[in-house]
Backbone bond lengths (Angstrom), bond angles and torsions (degrees), N, CA, C in turn:
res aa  C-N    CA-C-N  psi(-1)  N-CA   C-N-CA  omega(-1)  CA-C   N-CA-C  phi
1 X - - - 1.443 - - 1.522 108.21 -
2 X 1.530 113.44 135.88 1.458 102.99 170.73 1.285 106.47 -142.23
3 X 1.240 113.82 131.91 1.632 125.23 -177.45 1.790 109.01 -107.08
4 X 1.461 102.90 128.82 1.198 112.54 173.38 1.345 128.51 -76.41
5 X 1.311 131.81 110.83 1.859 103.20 165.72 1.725 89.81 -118.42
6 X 1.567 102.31 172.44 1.115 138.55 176.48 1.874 98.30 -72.31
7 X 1.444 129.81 109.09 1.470 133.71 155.31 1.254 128.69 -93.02
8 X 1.601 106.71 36.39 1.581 102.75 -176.29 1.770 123.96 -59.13
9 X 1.244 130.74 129.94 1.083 142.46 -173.72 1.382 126.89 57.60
10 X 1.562 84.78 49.11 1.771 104.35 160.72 1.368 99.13 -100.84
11 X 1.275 98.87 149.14 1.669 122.51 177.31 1.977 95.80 -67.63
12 X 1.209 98.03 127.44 1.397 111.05 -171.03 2.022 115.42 -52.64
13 X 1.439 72.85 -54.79 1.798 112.47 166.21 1.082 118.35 -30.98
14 X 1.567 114.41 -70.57 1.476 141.41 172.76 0.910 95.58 -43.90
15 X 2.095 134.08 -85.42 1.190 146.64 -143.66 1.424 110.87 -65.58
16 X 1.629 114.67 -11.23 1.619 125.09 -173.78 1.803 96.76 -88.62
17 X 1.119 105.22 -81.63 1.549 142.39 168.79 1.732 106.34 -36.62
18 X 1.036 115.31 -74.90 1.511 107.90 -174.03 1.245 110.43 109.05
19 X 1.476 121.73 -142.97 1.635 147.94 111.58 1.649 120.23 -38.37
20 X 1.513 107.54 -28.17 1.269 92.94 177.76 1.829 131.24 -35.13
21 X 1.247 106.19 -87.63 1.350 106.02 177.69 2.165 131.22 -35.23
22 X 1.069 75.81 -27.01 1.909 89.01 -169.49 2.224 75.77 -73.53
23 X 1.030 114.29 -73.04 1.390 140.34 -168.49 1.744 98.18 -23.18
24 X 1.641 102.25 -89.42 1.119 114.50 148.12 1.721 139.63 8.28
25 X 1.963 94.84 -69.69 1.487 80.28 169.45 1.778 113.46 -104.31
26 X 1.180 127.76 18.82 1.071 153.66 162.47 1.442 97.21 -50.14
27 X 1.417 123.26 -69.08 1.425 142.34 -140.79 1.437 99.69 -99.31
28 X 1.812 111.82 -37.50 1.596 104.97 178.05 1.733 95.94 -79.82
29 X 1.103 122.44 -21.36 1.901 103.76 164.34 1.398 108.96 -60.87
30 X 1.633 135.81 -66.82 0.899 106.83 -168.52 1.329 113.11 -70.35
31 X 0.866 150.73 -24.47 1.573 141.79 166.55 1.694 104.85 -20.60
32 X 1.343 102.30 -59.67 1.701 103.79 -150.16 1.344 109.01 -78.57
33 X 1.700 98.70 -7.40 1.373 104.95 -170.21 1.898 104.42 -97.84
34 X 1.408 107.62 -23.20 1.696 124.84 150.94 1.490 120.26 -37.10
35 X 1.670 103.78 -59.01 1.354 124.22 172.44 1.488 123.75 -47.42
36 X 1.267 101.31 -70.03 1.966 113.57 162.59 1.575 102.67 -45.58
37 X 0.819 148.10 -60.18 1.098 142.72 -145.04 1.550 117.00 -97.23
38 X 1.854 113.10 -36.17 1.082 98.44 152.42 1.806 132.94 -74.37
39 X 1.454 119.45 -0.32 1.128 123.63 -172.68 2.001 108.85 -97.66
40 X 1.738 96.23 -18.10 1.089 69.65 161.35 1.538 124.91 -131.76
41 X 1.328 106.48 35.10 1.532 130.07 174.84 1.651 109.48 -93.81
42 X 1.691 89.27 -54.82 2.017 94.57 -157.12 1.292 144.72 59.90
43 X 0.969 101.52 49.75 2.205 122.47 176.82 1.111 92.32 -36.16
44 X 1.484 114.44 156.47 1.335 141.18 -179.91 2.049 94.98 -74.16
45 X 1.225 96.94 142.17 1.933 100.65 169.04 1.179 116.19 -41.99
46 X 1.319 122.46 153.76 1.424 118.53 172.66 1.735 101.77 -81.13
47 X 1.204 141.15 -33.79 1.477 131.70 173.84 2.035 87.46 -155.24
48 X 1.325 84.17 153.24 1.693 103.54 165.87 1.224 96.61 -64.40
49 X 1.336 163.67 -74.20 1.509 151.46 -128.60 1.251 113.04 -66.72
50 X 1.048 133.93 64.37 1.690 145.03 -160.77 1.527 106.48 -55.65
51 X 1.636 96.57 -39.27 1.800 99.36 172.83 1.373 114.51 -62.19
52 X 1.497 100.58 -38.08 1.896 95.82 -160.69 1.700 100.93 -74.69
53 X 0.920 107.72 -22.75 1.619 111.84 -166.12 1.565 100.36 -87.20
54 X 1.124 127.57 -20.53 0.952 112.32 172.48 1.530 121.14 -110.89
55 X 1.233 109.57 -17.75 1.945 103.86 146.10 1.977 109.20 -56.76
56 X 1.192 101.70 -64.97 1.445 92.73 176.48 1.314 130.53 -40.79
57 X 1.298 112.13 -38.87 1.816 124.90 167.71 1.740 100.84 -49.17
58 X 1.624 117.72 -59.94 1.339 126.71 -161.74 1.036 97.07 -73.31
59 X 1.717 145.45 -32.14 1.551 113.25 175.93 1.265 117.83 -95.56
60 X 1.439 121.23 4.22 1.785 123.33 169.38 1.432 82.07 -70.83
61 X 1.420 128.30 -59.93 1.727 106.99 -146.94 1.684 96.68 -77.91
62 X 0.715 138.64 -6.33 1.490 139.43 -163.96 1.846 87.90 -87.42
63 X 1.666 119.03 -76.40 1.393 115.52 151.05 1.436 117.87 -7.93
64 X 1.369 113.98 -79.55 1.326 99.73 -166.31 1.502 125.04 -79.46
65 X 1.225 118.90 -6.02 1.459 126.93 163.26 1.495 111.31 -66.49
66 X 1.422 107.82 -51.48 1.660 104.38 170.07 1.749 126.41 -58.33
67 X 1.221 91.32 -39.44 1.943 100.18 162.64 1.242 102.73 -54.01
68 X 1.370 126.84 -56.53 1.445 117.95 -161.59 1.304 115.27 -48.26
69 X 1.739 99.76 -57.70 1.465 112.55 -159.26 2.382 100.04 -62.11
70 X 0.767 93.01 -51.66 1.402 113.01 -170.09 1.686 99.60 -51.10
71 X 1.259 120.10 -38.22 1.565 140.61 159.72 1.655 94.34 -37.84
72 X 1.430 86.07 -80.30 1.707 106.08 -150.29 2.168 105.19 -51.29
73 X 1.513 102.40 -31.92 1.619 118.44 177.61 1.365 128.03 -56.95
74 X 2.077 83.91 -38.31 1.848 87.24 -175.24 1.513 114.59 -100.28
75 X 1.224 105.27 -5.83 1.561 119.84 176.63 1.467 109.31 -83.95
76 X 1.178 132.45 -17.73 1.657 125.12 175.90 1.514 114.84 -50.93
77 X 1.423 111.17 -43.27 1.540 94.78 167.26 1.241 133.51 -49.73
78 X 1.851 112.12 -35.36 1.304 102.76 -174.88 1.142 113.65 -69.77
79 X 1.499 135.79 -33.60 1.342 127.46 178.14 1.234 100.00 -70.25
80 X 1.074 152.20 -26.52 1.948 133.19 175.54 1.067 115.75 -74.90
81 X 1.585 122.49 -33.99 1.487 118.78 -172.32 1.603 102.90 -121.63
82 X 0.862 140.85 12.17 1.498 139.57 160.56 1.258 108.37 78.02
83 X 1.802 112.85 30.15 1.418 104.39 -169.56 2.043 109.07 -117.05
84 X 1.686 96.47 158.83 1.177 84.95 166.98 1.403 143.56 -86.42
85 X 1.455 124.55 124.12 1.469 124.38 -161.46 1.813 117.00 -78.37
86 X 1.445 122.70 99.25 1.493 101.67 169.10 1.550 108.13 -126.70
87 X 1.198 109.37 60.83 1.656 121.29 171.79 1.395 102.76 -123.12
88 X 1.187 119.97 -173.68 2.114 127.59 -169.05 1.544 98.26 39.33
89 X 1.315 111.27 -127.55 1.428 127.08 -165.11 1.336 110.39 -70.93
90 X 1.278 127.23 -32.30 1.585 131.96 167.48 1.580 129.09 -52.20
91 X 1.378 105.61 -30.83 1.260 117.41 176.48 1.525 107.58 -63.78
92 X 1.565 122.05 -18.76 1.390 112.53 -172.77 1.517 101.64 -131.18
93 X 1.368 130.40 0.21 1.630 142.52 -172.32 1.189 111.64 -146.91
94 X 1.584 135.10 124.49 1.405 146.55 163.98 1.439 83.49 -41.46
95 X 1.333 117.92 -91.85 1.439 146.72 -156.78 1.314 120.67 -83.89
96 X 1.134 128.93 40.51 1.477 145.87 -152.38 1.947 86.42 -63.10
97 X 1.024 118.92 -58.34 1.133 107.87 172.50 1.723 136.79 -45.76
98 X 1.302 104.48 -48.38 1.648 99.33 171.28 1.476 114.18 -88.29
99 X 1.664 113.23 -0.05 1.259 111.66 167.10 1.562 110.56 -88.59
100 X 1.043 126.89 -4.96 1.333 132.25 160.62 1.715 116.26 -61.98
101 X 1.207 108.84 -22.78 1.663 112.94 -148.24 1.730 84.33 -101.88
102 X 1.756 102.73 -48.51 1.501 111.40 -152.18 2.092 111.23 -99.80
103 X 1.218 65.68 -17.55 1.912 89.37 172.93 1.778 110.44 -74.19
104 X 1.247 94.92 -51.78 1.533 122.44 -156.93 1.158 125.62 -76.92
105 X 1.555 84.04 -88.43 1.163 100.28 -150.51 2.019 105.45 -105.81
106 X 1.207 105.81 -12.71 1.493 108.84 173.92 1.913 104.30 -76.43
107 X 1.501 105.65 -20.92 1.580 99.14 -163.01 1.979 89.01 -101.81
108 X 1.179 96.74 -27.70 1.431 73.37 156.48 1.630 146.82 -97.51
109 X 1.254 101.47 24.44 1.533 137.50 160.41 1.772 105.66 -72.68
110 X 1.359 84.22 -56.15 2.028 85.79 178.76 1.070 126.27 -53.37
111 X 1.518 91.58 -35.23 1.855 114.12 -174.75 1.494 110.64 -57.84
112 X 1.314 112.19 -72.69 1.036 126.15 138.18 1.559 148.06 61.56
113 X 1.457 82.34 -121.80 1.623 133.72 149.29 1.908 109.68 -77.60
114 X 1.155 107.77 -27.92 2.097 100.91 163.06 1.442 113.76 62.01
115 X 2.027 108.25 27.55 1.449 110.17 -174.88 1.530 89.26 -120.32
116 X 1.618 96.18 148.33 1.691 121.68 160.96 1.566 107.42 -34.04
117 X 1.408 91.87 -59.26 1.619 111.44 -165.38 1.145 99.27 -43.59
118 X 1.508 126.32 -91.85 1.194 137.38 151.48 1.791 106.50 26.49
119 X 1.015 116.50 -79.72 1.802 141.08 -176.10 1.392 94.41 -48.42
120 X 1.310 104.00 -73.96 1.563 109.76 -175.19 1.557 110.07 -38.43
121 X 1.240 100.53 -57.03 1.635 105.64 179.67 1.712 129.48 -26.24
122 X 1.641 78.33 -53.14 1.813 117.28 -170.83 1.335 91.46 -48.73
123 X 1.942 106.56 -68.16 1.330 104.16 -153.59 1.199 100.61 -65.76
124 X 1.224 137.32 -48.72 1.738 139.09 -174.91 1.518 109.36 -45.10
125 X 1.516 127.49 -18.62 1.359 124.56 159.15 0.935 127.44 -84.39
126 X 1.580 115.22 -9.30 1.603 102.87 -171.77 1.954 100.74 -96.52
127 X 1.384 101.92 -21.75 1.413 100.96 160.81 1.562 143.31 -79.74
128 X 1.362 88.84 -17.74 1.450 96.68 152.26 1.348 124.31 -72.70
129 X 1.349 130.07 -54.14 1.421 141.83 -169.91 1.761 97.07 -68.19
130 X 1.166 119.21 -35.04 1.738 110.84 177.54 1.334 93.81 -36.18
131 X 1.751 121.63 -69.57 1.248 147.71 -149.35 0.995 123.55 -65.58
132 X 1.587 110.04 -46.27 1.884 117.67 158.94 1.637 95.38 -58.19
133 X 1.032 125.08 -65.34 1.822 114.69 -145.16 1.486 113.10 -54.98
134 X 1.246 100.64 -23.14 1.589 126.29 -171.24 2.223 101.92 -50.11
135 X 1.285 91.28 -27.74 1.732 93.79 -165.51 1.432 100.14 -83.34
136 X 1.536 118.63 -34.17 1.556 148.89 -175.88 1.763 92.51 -54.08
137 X 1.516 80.97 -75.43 2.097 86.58 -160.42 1.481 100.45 -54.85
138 X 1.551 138.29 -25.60 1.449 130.94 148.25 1.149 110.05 -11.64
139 X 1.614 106.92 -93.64 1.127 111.75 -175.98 1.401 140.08 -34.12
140 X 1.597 102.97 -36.44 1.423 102.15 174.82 1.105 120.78 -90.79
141 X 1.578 128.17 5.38 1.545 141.52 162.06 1.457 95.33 -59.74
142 X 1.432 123.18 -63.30 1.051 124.73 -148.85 1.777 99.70 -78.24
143 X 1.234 128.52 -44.54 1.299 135.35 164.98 1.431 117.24 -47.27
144 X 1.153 142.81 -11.99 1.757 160.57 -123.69 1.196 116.05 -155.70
145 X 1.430 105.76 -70.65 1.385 130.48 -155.70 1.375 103.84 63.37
146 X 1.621 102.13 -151.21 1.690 116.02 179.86 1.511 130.29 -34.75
147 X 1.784 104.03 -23.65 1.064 114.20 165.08 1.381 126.49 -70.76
148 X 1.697 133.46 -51.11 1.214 99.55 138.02 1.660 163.75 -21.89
149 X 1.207 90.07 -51.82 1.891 115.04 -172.16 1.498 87.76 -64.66
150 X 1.809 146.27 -53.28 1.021 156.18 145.13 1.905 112.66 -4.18
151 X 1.861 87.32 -71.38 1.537 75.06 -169.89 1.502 111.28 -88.07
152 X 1.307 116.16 6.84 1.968 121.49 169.37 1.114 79.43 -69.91
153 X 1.001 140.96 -69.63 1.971 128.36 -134.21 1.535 99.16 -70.94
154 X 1.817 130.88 -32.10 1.396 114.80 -179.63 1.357 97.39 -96.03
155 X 1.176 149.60 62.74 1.376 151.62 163.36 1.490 131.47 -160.90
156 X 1.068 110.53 133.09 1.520 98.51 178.14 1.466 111.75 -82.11
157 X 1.411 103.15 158.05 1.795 110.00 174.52 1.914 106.64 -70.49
158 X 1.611 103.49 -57.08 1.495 87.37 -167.92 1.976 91.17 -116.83
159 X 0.912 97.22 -15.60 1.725 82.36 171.55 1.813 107.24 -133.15
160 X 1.899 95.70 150.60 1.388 75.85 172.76 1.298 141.43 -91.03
161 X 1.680 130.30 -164.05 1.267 114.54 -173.11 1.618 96.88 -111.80
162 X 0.911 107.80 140.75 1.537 124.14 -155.15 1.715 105.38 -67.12
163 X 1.133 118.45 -23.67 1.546 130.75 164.68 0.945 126.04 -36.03
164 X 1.785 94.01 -42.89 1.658 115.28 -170.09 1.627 97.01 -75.10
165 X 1.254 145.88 -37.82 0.998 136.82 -148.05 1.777 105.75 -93.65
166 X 1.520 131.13 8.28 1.342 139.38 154.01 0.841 110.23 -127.13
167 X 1.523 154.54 9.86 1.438 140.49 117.68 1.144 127.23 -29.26
């Protein structure tokens, strides 16, 4: 389903971009600050299976690279026609896109790499990004109305709701 409204004098930028970028380098700070700290702490592994954890790392990010792209494909309409997108990845993710990054492909970085830190990281992004998106889905209340608030309630922000997936 896609509903049109009129977005006159939104910042082009913004309406492309989002939260992304602010988000983004938000998350590559704490990263580096993950890095320092696990290098000079050293948490115990997250499991001995160095293989499994790191196949598992490679098909979360593989996952979430494919979310992304598939994100980024079905959403072009909305930036041309000012409409709202909840078909492809939307039908089951607000944010199919930063749930790609924070879903995905950042926790399968942890995987990975087989550090605490790592984890910690993860979770410390997914609570941040609740908090950024929060200013976002504003916007699209106000761009939407009820029609938004509608399709928030059948969707999850960073994961989906399992409903969606036999509908």
């Amino acid at each position: 389903m896609i509903i049109n409204r009129n977005v006159s004098g939104q910042n082009r930028l913004k309406k492309i971009f989002g939260i992304g970028p602010m988000g983004a380098i938000i998350s590559l700070f704490l990263l580096a600050i993950f890095v320092w700290a696990d290098s000079m702490i050293k948490l115990y592994i997250v499991a001995d299976y160095t293989g499994l954890m790191k196949t598992m790392g490679i098909l979360l990010g593989i996952l979430g690279l494919g979310l992304h792209v598939w994100s980024f494909s079905t959403l072009r309409n909305w930036w041309v026609d000012n409409q709202l997108c909840t078909r492809g990845p939307f039908k089951f993710f607000r944010h199919p896109m930063y749930a790609a990054w924070i879903t995905f492909i950042c926790p399968g970085l942890a995987l990975y790499l087989n550090s605490w830190f790592y984890l910690f990281w993860v979770l410390l992004l997914h609570l941040l990004w609740h908090k950024l998106v929060k200013k976002e889905e504003l916007i699209m209340i106000n761009m939407f109305g009820n029609i938004y608030k509608d399709y928030a309630m059948r969707t999850g922000r960073f994961f989906p709701k399992m409903r969606n997936f036999f509908s």
